[in-house]
C-alpha positions in Angstrom: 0.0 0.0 0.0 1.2 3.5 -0.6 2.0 5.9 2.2 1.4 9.3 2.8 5.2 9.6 2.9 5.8 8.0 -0.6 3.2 10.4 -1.9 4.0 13.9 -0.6 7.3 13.3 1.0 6.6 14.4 4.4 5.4 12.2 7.5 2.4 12.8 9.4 3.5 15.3 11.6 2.2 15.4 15.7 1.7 18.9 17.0 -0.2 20.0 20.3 -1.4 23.2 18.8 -1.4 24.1 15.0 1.6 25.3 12.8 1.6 29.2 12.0 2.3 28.0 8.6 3.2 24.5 6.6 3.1 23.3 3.0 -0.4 23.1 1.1 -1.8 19.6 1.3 0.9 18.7 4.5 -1.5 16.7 6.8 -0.5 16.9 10.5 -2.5 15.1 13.3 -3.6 18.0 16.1 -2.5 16.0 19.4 -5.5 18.6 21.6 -8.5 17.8 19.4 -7.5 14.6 18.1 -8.0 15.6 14.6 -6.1 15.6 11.4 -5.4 18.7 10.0 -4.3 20.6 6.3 -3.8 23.6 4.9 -5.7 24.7 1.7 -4.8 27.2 -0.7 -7.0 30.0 -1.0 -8.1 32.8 -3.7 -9.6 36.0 -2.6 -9.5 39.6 -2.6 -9.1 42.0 0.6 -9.2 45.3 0.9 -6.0 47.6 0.8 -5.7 51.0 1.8 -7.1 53.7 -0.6 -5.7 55.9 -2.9 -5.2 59.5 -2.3 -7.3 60.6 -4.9 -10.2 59.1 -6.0 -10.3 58.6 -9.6 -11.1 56.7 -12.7 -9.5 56.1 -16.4 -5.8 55.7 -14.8 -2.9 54.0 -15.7 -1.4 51.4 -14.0 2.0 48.9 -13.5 4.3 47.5 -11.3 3.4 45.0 -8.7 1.3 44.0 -5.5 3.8 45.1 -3.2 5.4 48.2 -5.5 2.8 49.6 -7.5 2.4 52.9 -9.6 -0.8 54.6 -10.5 -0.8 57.6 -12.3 -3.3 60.0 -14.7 -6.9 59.6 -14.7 -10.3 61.5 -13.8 -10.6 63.8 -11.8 -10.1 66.2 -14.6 -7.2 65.1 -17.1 -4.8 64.4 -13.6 -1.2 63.9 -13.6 -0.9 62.8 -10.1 1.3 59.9 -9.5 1.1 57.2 -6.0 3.3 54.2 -5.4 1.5 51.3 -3.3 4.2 49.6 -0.8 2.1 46.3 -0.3 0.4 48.8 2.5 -0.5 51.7 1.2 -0.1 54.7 -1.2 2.2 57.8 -1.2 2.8 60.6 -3.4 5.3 60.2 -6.6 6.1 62.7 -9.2 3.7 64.2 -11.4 3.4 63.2 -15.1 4.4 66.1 -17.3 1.0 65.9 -19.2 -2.3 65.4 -17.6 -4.4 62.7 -19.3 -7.2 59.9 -18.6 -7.8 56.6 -20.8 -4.0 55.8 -20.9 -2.3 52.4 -20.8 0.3 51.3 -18.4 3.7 49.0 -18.4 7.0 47.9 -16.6 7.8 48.7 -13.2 7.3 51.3 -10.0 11.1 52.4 -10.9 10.4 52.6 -14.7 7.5 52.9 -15.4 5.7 53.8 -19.3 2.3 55.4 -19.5 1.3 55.1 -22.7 -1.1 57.7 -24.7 -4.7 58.3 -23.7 -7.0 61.6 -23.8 -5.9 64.9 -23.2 -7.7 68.6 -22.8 -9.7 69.5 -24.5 -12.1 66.0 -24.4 -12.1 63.8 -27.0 -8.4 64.4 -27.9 -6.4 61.6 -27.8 -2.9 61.9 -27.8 0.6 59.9 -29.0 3.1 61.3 -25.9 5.2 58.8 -23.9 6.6 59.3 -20.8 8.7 57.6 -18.8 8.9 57.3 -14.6 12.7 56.3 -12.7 10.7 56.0 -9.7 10.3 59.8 -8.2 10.1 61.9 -12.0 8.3 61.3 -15.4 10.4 62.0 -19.0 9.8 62.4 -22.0 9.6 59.2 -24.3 9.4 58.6 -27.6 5.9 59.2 -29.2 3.4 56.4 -30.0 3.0 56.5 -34.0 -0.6 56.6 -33.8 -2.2 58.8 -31.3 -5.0 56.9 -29.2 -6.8 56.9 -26.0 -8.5 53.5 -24.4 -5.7 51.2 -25.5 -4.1 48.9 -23.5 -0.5 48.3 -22.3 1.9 45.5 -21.6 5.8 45.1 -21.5 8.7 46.6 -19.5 10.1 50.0 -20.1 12.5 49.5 -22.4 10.5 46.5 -24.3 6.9 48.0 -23.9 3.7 47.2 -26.2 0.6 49.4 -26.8 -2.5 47.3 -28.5 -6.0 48.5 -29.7 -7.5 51.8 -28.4 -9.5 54.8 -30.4 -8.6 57.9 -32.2 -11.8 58.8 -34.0 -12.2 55.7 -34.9 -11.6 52.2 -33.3 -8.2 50.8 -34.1 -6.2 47.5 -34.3 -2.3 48.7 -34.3 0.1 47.3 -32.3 3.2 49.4 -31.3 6.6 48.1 -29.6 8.8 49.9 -27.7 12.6 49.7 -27.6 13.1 52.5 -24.6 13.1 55.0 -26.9 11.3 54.8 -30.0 7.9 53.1 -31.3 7.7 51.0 -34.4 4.9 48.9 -36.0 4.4 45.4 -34.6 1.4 42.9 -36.1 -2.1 43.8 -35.9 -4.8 42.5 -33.6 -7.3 40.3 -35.4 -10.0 42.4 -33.9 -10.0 46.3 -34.3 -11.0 46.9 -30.2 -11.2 49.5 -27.6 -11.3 50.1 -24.0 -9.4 46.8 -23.4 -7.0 45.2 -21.3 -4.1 43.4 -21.5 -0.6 41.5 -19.9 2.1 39.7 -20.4 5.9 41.0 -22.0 6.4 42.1 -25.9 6.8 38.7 -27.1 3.6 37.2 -25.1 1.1 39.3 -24.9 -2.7 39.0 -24.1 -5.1 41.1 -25.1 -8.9 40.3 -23.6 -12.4 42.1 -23.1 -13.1 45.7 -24.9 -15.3 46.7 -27.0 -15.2 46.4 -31.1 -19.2 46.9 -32.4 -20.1 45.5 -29.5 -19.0 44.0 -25.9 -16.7 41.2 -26.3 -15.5 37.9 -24.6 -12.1 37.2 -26.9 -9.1 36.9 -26.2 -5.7 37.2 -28.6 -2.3 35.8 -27.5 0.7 38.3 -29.5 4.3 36.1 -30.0 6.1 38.9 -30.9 5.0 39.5 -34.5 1.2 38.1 -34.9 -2.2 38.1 -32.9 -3.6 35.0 -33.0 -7.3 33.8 -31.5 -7.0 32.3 -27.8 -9.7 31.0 -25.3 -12.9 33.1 -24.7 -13.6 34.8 -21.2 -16.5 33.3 -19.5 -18.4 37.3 -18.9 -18.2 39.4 -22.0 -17.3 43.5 -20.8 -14.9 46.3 -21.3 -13.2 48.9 -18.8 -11.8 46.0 -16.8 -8.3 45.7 -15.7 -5.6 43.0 -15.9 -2.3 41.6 -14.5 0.0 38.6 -14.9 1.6 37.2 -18.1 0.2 35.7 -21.4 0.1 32.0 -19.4 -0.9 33.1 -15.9 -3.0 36.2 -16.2 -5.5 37.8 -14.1 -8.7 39.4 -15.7 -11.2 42.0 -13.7 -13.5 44.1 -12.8 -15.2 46.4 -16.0 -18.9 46.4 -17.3 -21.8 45.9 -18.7 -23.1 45.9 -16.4 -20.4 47.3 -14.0 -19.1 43.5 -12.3 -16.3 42.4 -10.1 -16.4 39.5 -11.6 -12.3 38.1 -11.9 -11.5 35.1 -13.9 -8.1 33.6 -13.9 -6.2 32.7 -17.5 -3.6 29.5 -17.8 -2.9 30.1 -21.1 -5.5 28.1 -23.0 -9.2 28.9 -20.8 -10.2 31.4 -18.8 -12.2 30.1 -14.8 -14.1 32.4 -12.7 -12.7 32.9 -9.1 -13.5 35.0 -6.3 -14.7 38.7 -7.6 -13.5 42.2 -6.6 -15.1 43.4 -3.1 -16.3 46.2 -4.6 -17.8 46.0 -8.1 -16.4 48.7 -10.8 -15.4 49.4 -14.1 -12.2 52.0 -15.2 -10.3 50.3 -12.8 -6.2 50.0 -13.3 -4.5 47.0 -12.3 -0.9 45.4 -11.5 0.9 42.2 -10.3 0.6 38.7 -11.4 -2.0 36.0 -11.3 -1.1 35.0 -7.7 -1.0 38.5 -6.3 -2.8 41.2 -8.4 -3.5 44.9 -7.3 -6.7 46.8 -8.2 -7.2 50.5 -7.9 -9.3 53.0 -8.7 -12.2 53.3 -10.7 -16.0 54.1 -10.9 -18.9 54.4 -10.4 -18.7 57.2 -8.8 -15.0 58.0 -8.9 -13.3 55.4 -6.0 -10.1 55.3 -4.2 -10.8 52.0 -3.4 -7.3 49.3 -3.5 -7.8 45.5 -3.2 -5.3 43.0 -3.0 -5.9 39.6 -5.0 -4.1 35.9 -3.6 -3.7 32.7 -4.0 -2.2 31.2 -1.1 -2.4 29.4 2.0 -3.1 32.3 4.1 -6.1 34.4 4.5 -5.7 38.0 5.0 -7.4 40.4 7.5 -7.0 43.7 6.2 -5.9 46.5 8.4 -9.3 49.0 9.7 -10.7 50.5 12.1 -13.8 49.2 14.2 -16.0 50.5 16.7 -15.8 50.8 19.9 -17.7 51.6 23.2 -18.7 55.2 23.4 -18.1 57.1 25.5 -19.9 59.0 27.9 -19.9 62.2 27.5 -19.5 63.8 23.7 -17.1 66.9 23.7 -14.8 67.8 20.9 -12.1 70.9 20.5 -8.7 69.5 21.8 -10.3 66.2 24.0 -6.6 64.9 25.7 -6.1 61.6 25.6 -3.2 58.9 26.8 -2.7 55.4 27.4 -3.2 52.9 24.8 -5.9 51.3 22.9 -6.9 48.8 26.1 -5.6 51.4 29.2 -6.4 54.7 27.5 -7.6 57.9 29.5 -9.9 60.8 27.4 -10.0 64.2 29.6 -11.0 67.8 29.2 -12.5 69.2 25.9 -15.5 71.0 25.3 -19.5 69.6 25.5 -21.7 71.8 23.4 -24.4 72.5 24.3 -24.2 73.8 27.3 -21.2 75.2 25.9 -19.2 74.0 28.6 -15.6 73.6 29.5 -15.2 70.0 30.2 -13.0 68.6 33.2 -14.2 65.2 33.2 -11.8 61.9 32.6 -13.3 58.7 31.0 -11.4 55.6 31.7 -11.1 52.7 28.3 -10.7 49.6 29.2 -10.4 47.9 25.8 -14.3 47.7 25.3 -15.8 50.7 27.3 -15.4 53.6 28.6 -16.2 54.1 33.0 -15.3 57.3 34.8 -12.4 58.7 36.1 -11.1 61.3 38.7 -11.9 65.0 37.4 -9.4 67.7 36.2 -8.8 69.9 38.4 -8.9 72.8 36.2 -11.6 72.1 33.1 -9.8 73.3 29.9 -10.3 72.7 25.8 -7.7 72.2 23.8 -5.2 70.3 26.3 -2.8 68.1 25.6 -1.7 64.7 27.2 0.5 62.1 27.6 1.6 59.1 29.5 -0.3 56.0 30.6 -3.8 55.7 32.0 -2.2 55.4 35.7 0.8 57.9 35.0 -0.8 60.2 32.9 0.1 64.1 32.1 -2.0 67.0 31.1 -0.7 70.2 30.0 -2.1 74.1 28.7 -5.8 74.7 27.3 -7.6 77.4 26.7 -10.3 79.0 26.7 -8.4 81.5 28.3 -5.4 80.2 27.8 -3.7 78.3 31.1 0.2 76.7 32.0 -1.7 74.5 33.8 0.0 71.5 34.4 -1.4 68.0 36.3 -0.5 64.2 37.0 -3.1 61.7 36.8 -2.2 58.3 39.2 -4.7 56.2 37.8 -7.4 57.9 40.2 -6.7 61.5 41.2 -5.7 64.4 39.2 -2.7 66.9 41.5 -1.2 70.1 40.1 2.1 70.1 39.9 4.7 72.7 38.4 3.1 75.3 35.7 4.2 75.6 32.1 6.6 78.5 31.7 3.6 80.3 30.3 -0.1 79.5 29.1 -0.3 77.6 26.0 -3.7 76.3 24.2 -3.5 73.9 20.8 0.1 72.6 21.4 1.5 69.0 20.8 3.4 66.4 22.6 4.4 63.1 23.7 6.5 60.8 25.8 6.0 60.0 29.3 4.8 61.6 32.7 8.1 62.0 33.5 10.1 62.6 30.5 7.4 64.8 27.9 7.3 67.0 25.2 5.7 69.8 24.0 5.8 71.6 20.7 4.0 75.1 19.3 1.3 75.9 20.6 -0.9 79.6 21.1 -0.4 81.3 23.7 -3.2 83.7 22.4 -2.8 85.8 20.6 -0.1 84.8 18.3 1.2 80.7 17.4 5.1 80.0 18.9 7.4 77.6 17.8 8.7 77.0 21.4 9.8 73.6 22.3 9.4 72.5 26.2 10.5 69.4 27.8 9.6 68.4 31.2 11.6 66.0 33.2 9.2 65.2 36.0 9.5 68.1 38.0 9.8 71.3 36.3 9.2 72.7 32.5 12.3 74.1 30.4 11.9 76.0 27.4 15.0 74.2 25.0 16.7 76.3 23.0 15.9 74.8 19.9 12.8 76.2 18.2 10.6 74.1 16.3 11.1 75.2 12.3 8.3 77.3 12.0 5.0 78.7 14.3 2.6 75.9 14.3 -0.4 75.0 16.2 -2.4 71.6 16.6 -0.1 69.3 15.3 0.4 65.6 15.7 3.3 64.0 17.9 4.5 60.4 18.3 7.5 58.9 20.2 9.3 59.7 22.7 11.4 63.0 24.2 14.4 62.3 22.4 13.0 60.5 19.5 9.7 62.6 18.0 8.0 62.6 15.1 6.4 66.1 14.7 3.5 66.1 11.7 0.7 68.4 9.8 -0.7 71.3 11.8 -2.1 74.9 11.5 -0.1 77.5 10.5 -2.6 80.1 11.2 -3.5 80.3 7.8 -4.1 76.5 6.7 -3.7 72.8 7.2 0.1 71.9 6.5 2.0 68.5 5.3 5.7 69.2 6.9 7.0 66.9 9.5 10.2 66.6 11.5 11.8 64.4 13.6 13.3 65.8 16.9 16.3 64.2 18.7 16.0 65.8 21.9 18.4 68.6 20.5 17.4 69.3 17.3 14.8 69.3 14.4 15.6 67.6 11.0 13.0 67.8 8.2 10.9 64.8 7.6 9.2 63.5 4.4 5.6 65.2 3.8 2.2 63.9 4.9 0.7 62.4 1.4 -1.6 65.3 2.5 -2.0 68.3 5.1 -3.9 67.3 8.0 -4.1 69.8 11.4 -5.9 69.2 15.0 -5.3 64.9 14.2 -4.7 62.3 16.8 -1.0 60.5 16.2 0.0 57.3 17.9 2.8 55.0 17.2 6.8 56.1 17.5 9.1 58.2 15.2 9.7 55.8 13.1 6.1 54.5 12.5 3.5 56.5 13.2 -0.1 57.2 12.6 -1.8 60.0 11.6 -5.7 59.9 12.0 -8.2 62.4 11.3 -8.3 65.8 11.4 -9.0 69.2 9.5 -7.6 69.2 6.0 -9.4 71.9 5.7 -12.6 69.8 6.1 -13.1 67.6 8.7 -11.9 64.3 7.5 -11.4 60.6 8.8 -8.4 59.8 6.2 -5.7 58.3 8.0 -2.2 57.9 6.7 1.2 55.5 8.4 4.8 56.6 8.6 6.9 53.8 8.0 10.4 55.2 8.6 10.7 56.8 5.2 7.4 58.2 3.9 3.8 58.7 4.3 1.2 56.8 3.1 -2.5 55.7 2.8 -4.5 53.3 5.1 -8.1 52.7 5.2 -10.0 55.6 7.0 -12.0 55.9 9.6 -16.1 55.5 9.7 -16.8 58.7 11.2 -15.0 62.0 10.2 -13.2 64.0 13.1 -10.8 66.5 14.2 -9.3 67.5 18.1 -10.2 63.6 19.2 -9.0 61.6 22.5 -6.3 59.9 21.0 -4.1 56.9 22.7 -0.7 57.9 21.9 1.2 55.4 23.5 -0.5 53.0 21.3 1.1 51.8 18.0 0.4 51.5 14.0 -0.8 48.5 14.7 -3.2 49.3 18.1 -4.1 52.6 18.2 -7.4 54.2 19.7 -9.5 57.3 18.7 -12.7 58.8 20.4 -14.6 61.9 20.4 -13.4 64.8 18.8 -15.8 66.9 16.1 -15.4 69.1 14.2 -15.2 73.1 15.1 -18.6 74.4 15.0 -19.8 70.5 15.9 -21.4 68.3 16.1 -19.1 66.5 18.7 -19.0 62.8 19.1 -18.9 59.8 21.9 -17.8 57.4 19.1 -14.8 55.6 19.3 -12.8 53.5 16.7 -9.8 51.3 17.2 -7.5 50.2 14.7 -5.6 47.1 13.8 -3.1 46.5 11.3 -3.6 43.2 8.9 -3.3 40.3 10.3 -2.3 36.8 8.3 -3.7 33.3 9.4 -2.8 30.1 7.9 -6.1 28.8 6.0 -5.8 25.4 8.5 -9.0 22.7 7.7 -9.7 20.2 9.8 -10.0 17.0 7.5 -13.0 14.7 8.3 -14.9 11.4 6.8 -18.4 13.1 5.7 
């Protein structure tokens, strides 16, 4: 008789509590429960964290975990993002703003590939290149066209299909610099997608007279007729190469529908979350990337794979609320199971607020009362070494230690501050800006415990209501108000001095910030509007993660927690209403797809 070890070449492993991970198909007996056990490979999509501008009609490349989007709608856009597997940041701006374009190659070279330019209708034959932070100049397609489709590398690229007035069959190959004729599609077709390299392409879906299924394989030279897809549309996206390719997404009617291509058929498998057409796409078969798209414009990313994990996507989720709704600079401290929310401002009555609410990881209980009720406080520390600091209105140098049940006065800022920032501990803090009404400082305290010393080192410019993380030799100092408007600047502090920090992916004032100075989060806020976007620092830039439910500025915020645990609640914005509601966040999480195996 033949083993299990002859077939697979493992042995029946014995383990008293599952395996994080193991081989797909490797059976292991489950000593606890008694049961055999596998793991199964899976296909599905989960969410990713939005773009930063919603849009449709975009080009796209790269891969899952380094993708490029770029053009689209809103109006003929050149804004450029790159995706890091987690989210999406700024890149540099294509020269010429267009929609309809095609995409190929790579997040550090890039091609995007004609498309429609101002004023509608115009299609156009411009090139351009990306190195990974700035577009070029390319050489010109030889026939101008918009809704064509794209495949290649930079320097070996291929544009297939697409519309000028009319509806076109041309092929084009690129050599890194210059366009020449390549072999016709069988089908004159538009609004299309493709994949693969130069010298296996796939072209699938559009539109000719009519919605089609086909699909045409390209060897270099000729088109040739490969296997139907099993749902006829247009506007979808694709990914993967001419024998592994991913197909998605499009209309009509608008779908998610996602079918999966092994060179000779086409099989449906699990569709997009979120139905849409004018979508871009990226990656391979096995891990694809979709973004963008209508209807109405989205800035909706999802993540596509095959594996033997299933992925939770990071997002934020309710929690308890809490008891008392007050917004305008609520402190907060602790983390997202020990957090403290204190002060702010209930309206109506229009009240100064000096209660404390207590989180215990699902509710909120209360605490021991301020002893001075202030708006727009700051705090930091834990929920039984907590330390509050400044308010207004009037302004106060108010300062008090929380001990996990009483609030004491201790030693008094050096002068009243309202809207400033900080972080760190109850005995080793920070604080940054501020307005000690009437004008914004760039002052820079430090408090050691005891007593408050104004550092000599001012903070780069006057700013008010901006977010800290870390620690008070190692800050992260983000966004703010300079009095005039939201900004995007951040620095880093070292307990000496300020070094300039990459931007926010976009200006965001009076946000809660958690996490350390070298991953951070950034949630909420006034941008001018109030706004639930949230965005991660990873060490080296900004970018994108999926927002929160309800929009919010000058919220409770657990600082001490992480990118990964962080807590939000209250908060409003200015003229209200304020809010009890509170949302905690968790980064994606990854679990083995284990299957217990049984008889039936």
């Amino acid at each position: 008789m033949t083993t299990y070890k002859e077939i697979f070449g493992k042995y029946v492993k014995n383990y008293s509590s599952d395996p994080s991970s193991d081989a797909e198909g490797q059976v292991w007996y489950n000593t606890t429960s008694g049961t055999f056990k596998t793991v199964l490979g899976v296909a599905a999509w989960s969410a990713g964290s939005p773009l930063i501008t919603a849009r449709s009609d975009l080009g796209g490349c790269g891969t899952q975990t380094e993708g490029l989007a770029f053009g689209g709608l809103t109006t003929f856009s050149t804004a450029t993002e790159e995706y890091n597997g987690s989210g999406w940041s700024n890149g540099g701006s294509l020269t010429t703003g267009r929609y309809k374009l095609a995409g190929a190659g790579t997040q550090t070279a890039g091609l995007a590939i004609g498309g429609g330019v101002a004023p509608v209708n115009t299609a156009t034959n411009a090139t351009e290149e990306y190195n990974g932070s700035a577009w070029t100049a390319g050489g010109n397609l030889g026939t101008a066209r918009k809704e064509l489709a794209g495949a290649g590398i930079q320097t070996a690229g291929l544009a297939f299909g697409g519309r000028t007035t009319v509806v076109v069959n041309n092929t084009e190959e690129y050599d890194g610099s210059a366009w020449t004729a390549g072999g016709n599609l069988g089908t004159a077709k538009y609004l299309l997608a493709g994949a693969g390299i130069q010298t296996a392409g796939l072209a699938f879906g559009g539109y000719t007279t009519v919605v089609t299924n086909a699909t045409e394989e390209y060897d270099g030279s000729t088109w040739t007729a490969g296997g139907n897809m099993g749902t006829a549309r247009y506007q979808l996206a694709g990914a993967g190469i001419q024998t592994s390719a991913l197909a998605f997404g499009g209309a009509t009617p608008i779908t998610g529908a996602t079918e999966k291509y092994d060179g000779t058929s086409w099989t449906s498998t699990s569709p997009l979350t979120t139905a849409r057409y004018i979508l871009a796409g990226a990656g391979t078969q096995n891990a694809a990337l979709a973004f963008g798209g209508a209807t109405p414009n989205t800035a909706a990313t999802e993540e596509f794979n095959i594996a033997t994990t299933i992925i939770t996507a990071a997002a934020w989720a309710s929690g308890g609320n809490m008891s008392t709704a007050r917004y305008v600079g609520v402190g907060g401290a602790g983390t997202q199971t020990a957090a403290l929310a204190f002060g702010g401002f209930i309206s109506p009555p229009n009240n100064l607020s000096n209660a404390t609410e207590e989180y215990n990881g699902s509710s909120w209980s209360g605490g021991g009362n301020l002893n001075t009720a202030k708006r727009a406080l700051y705090g930091v520390g834990t929920q039984t070494a907590a330390l509050r600091f400044g308010g207004g209105y009037p302004t106060t140098n108010v300062t008090e230690e929380y001990d996990g049940a009483t609030w004491s006065n201790v030693n008094t800022l050096p002068q009243a501050y309202s809207e400033l920032g900080g972080c760190g501990t109850q005995t080793a803090a920070l604080a940054v800006g501020g307005n000690t009404d009437p004008g914004i400082t760039n002052t820079t305290l430090e408090y050691d415990g005891t007593n408050w010393t104004t550092t000599p080192t001012n903070y780069p410019s006057n700013i008010q209501n901006i977010g800290i993380s870390g620690t008070q030799t190692a800050a992260l100092i983000f966004g703010g108000y300079n009095g005039t408007s939201p900004v995007a600047t951040s620095n880093t502090y070292d307990g000496t001095s300020y070094s300039s920090s990459p931007n926010l992916v976009t200006a965001q004032a009076a946000q809660a910030a958690s996490g350390t100075q070298t991953a951070a989060l950034c949630s909420g806020g006034d941008t001018p509007a109030t706004t639930g976007f949230t965005q991660e620092f990873n060490g080296t830039v900004f970018f994108t993660r999926p927002p929160m439910a309800v929009a919010r500025a000058s919220a409770a915020s657990a600082g001490q927690g992480t990118v990964s645990a962080a807590l939000v609640g209250g908060g409003g914005s200015f003229s209200g209403p304020q809010g009890t509601a509170t949302e905690e966040f968790t980064g994606e999480i990854v679990t083995t797809n284990t299957k217990t195996i049984t008889t039936s």
